[in-house]
N, C-alpha and C positions, 0 to 999 in steps of 0.2 A: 514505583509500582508498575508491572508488566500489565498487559494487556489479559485480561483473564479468562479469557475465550479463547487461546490463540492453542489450545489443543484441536478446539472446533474447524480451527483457520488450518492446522496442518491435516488434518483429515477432507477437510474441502476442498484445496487448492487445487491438488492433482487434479482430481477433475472438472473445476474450473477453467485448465489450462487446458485442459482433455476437450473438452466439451464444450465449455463457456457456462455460464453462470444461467441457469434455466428453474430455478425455483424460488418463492417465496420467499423460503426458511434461508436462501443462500442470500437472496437480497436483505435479508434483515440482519444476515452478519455482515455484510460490508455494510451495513448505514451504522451498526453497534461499534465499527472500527473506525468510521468517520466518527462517531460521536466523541468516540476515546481519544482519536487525536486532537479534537478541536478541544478538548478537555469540557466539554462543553457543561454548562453553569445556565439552569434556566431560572430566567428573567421573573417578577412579577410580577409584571405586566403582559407579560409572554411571549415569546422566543426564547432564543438564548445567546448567550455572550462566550469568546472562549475566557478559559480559565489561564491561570497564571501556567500552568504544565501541555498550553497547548503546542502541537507545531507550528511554526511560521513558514510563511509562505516562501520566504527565501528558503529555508530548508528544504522544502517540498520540491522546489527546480531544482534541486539538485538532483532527484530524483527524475523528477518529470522531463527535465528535456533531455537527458540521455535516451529512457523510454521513448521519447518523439523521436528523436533521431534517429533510434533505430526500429523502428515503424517506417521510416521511411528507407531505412538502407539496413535489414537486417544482417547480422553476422555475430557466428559464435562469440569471437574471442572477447568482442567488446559486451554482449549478454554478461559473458561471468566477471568482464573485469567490472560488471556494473555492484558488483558482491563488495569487491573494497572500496568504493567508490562512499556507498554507504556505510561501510565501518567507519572510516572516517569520519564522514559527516556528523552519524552516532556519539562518535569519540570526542567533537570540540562542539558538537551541541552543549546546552547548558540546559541539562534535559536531568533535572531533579525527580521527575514524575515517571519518566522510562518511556512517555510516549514515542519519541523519535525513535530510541531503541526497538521500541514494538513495530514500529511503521516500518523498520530497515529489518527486523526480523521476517514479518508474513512477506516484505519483497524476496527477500534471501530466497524464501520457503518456495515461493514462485518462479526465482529463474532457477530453483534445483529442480521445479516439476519441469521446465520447458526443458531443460540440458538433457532431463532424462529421457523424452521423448527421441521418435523415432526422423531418423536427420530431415526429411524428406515433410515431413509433419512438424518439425519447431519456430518456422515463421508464422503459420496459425496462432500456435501455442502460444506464440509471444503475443500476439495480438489480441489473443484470449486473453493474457496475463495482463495486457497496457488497456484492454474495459475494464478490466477488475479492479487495478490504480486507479483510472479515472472516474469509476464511480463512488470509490473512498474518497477523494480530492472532492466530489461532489457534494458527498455528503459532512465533510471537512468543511466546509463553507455553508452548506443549510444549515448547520450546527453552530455560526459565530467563528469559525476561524477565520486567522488572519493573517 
């Protein structure tokens, strides 16, 4: 099952990356995409646990510390090479549910808004783009993942 918002997520990103995440309605798509990864399954008693289609946290670094590291040391080549980076991952996840898929999709979607930005302006963008993971991973985890 993909992610069923993620027409909402291609029309947001660009200016996510543009701009940075500045409303509401954009903060409630990233907590609806954490919710989704975490596959999240509420409790009740209340909270929630993730589900059996969530992403795991080792999947997630594989992600995330490339993101770090190049927050720390930005450059093109290693942005896009971050595109197969996560196919892979995608590919030997054991990802029945499509959540990983989803997750490696809206990043896809986001180093295509930052590559297409103007040169001079895409370590912003990126940095725009590694709040916007990190507040999915955020909401990944208030959600039961694990």
């Amino acid at each position: 099952m993909a992610y069923r918002r993620m027409r909402d997520v291609e029309r947001s990103m660009p200016d996510w990356v543009k701009s940075g995440v500045r409303t509401e309605a954009d903060i409630d798509l990233i907590e609806d995409i954490g919710k989704f990864i975490a596959d999240a399954k509420q409790l009740d008693r209340g909270g929630y646990r993730s589900g059996f289609n969530a992403v795991s946290t080792s999947q997630i670094r594989i992600a995330y510390g490339e993101i770090t590291r190049l927050k720390m040391k930005f450059d093109d080549t290693s942005l896009m090479m971050l595109r197969p980076k996560l196919a892979y991952a995608a590919a030997r996840a054991n990802d029945k549910g499509g959540t990983y898929a989803s997750l490696s999709e809206i990043i896809k979607i986001g180093v295509n808004a930052v590559a297409a930005t103007e040169e001079q302006q895409r370590p912003k963008a990126f940095n725009n783009l590694a709040s916007v993971f990190e507040a999915i991973l955020a909401y990944h985890k208030a959600y039961g993942g694990k």
